[in-house]
KOLTITI-563494 format. One record per residue (C-alpha): x negated, y negated, z; residue in one letter. Coordinates in steps of 0.02 Angstrom, whole numbers. Layout:
<pts>
@u:X	v:Y	w:Z	type:A
...
</pts>
This chain:
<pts>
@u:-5555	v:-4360	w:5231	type:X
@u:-5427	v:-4277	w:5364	type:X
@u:-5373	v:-4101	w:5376	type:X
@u:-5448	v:-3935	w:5312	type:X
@u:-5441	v:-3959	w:5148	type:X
@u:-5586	v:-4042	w:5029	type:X
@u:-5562	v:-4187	w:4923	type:X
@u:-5479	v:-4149	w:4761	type:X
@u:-5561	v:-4259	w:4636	type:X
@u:-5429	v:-4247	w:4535	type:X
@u:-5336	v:-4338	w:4669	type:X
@u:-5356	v:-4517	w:4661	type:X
@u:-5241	v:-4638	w:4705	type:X
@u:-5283	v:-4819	w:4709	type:X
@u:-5192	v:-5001	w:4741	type:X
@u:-5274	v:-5130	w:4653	type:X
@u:-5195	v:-5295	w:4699	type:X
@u:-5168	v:-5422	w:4533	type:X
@u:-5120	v:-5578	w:4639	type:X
@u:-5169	v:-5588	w:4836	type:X
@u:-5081	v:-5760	w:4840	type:X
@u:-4926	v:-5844	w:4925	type:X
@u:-4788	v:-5908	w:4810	type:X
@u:-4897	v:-6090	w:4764	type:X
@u:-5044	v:-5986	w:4746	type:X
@u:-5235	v:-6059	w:4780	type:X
@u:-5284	v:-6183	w:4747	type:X
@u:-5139	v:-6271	w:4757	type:X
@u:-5146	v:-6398	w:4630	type:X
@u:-5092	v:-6531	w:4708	type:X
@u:-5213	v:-6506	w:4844	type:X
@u:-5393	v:-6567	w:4892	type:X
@u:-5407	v:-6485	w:5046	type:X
@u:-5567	v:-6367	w:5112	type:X
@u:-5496	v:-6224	w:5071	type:X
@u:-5424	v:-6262	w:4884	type:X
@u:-5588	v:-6385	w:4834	type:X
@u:-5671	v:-6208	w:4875	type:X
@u:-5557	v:-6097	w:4775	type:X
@u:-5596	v:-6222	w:4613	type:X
@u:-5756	v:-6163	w:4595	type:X
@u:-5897	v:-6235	w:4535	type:X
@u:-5968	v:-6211	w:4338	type:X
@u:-5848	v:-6131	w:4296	type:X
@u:-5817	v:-5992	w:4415	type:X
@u:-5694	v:-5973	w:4531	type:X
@u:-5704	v:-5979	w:4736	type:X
@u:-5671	v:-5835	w:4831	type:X
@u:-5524	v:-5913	w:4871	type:X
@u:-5433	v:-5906	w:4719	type:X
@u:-5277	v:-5814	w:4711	type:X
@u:-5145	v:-5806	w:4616	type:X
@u:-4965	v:-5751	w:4663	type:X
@u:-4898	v:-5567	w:4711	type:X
@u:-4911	v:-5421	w:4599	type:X
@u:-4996	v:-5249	w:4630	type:X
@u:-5033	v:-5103	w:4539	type:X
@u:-5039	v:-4930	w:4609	type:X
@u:-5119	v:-4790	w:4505	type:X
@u:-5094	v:-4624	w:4531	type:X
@u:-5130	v:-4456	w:4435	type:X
@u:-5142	v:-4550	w:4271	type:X
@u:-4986	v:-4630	w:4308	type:X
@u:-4936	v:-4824	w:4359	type:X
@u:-4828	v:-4951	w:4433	type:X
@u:-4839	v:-5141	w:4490	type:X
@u:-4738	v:-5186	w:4662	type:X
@u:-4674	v:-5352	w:4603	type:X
@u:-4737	v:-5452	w:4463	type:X
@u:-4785	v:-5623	w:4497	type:X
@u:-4790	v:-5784	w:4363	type:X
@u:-4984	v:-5726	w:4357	type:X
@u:-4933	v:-5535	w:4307	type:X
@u:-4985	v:-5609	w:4139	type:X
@u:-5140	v:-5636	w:4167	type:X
@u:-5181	v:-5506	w:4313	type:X
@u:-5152	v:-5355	w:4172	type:X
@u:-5257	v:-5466	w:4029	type:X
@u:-5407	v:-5445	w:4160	type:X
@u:-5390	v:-5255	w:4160	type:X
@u:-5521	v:-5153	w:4042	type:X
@u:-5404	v:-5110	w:3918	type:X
@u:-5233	v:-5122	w:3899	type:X
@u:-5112	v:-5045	w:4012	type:X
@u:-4914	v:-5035	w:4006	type:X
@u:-4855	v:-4993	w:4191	type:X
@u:-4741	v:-4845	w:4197	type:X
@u:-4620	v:-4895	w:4295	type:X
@u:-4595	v:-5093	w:4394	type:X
@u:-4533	v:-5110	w:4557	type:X
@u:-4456	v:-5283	w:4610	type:X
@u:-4438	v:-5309	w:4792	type:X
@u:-4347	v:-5497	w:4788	type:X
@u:-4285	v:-5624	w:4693	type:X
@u:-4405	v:-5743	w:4728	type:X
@u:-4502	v:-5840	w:4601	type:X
@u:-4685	v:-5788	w:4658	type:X
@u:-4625	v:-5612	w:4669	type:X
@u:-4504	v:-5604	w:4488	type:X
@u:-4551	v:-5732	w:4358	type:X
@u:-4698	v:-5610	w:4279	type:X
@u:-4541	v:-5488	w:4241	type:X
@u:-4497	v:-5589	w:4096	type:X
@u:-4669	v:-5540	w:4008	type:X
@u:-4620	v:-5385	w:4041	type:X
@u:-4440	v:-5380	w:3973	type:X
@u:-4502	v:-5456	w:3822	type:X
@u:-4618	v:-5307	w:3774	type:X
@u:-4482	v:-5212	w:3801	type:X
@u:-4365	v:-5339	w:3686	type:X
@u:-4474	v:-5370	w:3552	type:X
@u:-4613	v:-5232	w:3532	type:X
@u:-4471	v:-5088	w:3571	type:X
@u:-4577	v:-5022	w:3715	type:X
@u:-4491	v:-4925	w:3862	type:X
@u:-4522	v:-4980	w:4029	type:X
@u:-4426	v:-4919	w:4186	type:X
@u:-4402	v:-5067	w:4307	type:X
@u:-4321	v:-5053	w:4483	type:X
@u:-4240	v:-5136	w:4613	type:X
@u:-4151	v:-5128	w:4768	type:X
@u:-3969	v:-5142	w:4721	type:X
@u:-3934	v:-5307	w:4816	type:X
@u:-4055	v:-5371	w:4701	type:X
@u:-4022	v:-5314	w:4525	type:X
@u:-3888	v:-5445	w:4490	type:X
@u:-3997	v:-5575	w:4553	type:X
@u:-4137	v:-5509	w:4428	type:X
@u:-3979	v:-5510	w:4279	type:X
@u:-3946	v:-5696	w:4325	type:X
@u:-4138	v:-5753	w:4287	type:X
@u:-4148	v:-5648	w:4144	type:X
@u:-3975	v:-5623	w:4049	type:X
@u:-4039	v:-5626	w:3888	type:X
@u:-4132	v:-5432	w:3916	type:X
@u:-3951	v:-5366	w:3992	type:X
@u:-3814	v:-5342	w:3862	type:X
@u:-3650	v:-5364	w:3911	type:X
@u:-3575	v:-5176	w:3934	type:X
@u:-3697	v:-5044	w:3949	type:X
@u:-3812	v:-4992	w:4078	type:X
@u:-3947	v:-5167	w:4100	type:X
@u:-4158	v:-5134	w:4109	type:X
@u:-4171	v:-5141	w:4286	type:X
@u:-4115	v:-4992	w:4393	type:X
@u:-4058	v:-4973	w:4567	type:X
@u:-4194	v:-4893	w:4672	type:X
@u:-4127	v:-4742	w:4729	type:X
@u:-4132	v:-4685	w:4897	type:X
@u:-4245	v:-4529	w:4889	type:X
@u:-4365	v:-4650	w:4807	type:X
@u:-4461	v:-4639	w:4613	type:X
@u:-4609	v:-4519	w:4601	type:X
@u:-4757	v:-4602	w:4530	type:X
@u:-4891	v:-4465	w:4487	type:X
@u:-4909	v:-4422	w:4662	type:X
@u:-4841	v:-4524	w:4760	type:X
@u:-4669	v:-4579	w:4808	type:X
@u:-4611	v:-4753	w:4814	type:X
@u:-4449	v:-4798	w:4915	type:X
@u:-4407	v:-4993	w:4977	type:X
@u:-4339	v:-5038	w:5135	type:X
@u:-4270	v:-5209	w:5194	type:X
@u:-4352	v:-5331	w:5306	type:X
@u:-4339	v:-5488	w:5390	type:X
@u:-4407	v:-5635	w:5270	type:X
@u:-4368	v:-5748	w:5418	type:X
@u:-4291	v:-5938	w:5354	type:X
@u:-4283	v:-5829	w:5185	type:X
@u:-4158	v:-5717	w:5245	type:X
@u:-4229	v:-5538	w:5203	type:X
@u:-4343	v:-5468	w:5061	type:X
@u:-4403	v:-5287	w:5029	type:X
@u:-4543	v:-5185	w:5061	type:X
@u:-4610	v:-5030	w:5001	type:X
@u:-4670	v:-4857	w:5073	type:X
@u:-4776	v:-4760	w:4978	type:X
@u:-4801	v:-4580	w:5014	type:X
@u:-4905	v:-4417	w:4952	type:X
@u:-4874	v:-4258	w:5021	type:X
@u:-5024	v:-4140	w:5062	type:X
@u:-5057	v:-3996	w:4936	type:X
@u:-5143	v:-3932	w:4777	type:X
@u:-5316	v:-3941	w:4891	type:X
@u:-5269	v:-4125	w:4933	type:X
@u:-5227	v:-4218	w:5109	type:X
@u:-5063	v:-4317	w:5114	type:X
@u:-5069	v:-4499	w:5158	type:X
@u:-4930	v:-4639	w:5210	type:X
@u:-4949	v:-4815	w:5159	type:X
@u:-4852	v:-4961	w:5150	type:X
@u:-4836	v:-5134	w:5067	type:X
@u:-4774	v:-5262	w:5153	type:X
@u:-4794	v:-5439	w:5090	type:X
@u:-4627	v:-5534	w:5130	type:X
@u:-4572	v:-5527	w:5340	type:X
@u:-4582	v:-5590	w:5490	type:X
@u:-4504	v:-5523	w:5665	type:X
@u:-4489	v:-5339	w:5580	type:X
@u:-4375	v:-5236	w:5730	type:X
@u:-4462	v:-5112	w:5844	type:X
@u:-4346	v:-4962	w:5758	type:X
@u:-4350	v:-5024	w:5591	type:X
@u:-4559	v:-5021	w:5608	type:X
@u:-4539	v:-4841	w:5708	type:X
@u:-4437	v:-4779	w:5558	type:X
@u:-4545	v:-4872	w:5405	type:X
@u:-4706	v:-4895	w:5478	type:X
@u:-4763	v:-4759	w:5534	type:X
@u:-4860	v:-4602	w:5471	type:X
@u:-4768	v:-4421	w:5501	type:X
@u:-4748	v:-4381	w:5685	type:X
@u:-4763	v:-4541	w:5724	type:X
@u:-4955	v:-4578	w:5690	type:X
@u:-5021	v:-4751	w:5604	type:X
@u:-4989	v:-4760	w:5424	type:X
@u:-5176	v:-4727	w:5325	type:X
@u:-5142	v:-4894	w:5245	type:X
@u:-5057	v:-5068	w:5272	type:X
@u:-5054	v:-5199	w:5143	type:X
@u:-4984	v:-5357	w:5250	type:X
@u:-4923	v:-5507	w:5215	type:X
@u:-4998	v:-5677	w:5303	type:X
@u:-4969	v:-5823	w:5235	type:X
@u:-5065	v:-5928	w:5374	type:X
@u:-5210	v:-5896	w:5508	type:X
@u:-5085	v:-5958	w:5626	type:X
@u:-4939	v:-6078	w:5628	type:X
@u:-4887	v:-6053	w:5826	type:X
@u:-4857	v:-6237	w:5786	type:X
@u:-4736	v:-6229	w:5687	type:X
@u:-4538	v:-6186	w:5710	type:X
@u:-4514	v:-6007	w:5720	type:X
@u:-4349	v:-6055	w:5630	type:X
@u:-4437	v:-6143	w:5486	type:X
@u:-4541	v:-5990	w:5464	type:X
@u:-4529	v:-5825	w:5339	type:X
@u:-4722	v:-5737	w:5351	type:X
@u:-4794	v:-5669	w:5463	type:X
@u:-4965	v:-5754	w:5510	type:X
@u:-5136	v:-5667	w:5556	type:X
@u:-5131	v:-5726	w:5751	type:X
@u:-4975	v:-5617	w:5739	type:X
@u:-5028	v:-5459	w:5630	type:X
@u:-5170	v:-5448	w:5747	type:X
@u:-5031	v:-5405	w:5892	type:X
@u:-4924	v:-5282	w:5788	type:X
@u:-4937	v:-5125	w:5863	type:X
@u:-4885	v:-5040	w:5699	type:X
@u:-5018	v:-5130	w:5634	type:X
@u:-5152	v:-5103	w:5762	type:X
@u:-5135	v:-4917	w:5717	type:X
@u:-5158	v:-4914	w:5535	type:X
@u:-5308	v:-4828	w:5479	type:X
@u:-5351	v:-4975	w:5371	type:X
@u:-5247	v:-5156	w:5350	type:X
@u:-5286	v:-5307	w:5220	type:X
@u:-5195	v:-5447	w:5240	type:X
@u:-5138	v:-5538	w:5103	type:X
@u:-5003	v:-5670	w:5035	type:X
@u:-5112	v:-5800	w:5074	type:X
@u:-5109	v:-5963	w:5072	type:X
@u:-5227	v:-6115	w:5078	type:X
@u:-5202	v:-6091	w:5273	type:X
@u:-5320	v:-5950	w:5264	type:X
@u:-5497	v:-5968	w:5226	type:X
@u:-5575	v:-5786	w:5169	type:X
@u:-5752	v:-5857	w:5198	type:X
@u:-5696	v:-5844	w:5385	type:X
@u:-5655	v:-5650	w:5429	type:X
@u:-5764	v:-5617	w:5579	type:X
@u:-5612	v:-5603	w:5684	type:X
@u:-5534	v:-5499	w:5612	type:X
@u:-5562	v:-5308	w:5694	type:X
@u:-5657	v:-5160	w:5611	type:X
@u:-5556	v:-5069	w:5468	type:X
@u:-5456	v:-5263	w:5431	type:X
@u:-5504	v:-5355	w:5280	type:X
@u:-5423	v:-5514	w:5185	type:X
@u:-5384	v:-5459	w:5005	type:X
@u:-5444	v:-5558	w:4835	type:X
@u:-5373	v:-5564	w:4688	type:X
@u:-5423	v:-5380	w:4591	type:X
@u:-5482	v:-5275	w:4746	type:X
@u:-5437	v:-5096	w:4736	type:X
@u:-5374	v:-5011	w:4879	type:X
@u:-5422	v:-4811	w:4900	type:X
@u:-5266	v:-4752	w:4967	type:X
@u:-5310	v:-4567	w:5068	type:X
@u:-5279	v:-4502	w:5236	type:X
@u:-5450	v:-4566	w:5286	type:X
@u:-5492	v:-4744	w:5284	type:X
@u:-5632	v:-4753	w:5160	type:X
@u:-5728	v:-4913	w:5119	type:X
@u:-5633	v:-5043	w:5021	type:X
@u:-5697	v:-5054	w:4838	type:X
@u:-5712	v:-5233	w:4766	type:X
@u:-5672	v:-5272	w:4603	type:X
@u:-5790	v:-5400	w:4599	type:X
@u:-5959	v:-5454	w:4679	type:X
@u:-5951	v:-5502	w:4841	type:X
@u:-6021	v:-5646	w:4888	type:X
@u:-6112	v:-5709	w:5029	type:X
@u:-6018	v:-5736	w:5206	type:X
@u:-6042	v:-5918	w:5220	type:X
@u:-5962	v:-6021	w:5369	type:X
@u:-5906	v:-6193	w:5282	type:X
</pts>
């Protein structure tokens, strides 16, 4: 841990990320190749390729959220301990991989008369009434909120969206988490960023970057390929690893896992990637502080094995 102050153990602020995948997920399952026959599994248990689509949870002084909720929200919160009901739900796009879990969601708050605050940015909140219009009545404020500018404390930390480049997708969102230093605590800058491609030098200067212009403590980045220099730059909306590995906002991140990905990355195969970069998995938690401390797994690891 930074600074002069010691850990608060009261302080603990964690990502845990519910679905690691691109929007067809892995295995595809349509698809036999080396990557999804791996992700199958064999007797029953999955590969450590399996992933399912976006949707994280941060935690944070006994409070949470999920950034984006996935068709496999579902199923990422039924794998939890016990049962959790976020406190609030951020929604960065209107995509399908990113949105379709919402409607779980809206329907505890329909039918079991639960409250649950749900955001977006305001471009996005009619797109979000259009999918669902049977949650928003027709005068009245609707469920989903616009994300205000200042951002929405959760526990400790602040979250705040910003638009970026989605490439042949036009733009999505991504999100900057902060906590400021005090009560004994260091502060720490973080950001999720699952959804771009060709982000601008000043948009990453203003977004990506700790105060004072250091490396954020943590990246969470999306690549949906190990690299498709092959393919159009037109046709394209991720970024892929050959290219996160260049980023210099991402080169000076205390720690960076890449995820989003799809059956074009093979997590068996890491050992290029450079000390303090990891691929993410399904239900690894993420220690967000202003060190980089060892990723916790949230499940065995298995062997490295070179297919």
């Amino acid at each position: 841990m930074t600074g002069s102050h010691p850990p608060d153990p009261a302080q603990t602020d964690t990502l845990t990320l519910l679905g690691t995948g691109d929007s067809k997920g892995v295995p595809r399952f349509w698809c036999a190749c080396p990557v999804c026959t791996e992700a199958r599994g064999l007797d029953g248990q999955p590969g450590v390729n399996r992933r399912t689509r976006t949707a994280t949870l941060l935690r944070s002084d006994g409070q949470s959220a999920l950034l984006d909720a996935g068709p496999d929200t579902h199923a990422g919160l039924a794998r939890l301990s016990g049962p959790l009901v976020p406190d609030a739900v951020f929604i960065s796009h209107a995509h399908n991989d990113h949105l379709l879990g919402l409607g779980d969601l809206l329907d505890y708050v329909r039918y079991a008369a639960g409250r649950l605050r749900v955001y977006a940015p305001p471009e996005v909140v009619p797109e979000i009434a259009a999918r669902f219009p049977y949650a928003f009545a027709p005068t009245g404020p609707g469920p989903v909120q616009p994300i205000p500018p200042q951002g929405v404390p959760v526990g400790g930390v602040v979250v705040r969206a910003f638009r970026v480049p989605h490439g042949a997708n036009g733009h999505s969102h991504a999100y900057r988490l902060d906590r400021s230093a005090g009560a004994g605590g260091d502060g720490w800058a973080a950001a999720v960023v699952t959804d771009a491609i060709g982000i601008p030098p000043e948009l990453a200067r203003e977004w990506l970057r700790g105060p004072g212009g250091a490396g954020l403590d943590t990246l969470l980045l999306g690549t949906s390929f190990e690299d498709e220099s092959g393919a159009p730059l037109s046709g394209r909306s991720v970024y892929d690893v050959r290219e996160a590995l260049t980023l210099p906002w991402a080169q000076a991140a205390g720690q960076v896992v890449l995820t989003h990905l799809s059956h074009g990355v093979d997590v068996r195969r890491a050992g290029h990637l450079p000390p303090g970069w990891q691929y993410a998995h399904d239900d690894l938690t993420v220690p967000l502080a202003a060190a980089a401390p060892a990723l916790a797994t949230g499940r065995p690891a298995r062997p490295q094995q070179e297919p």
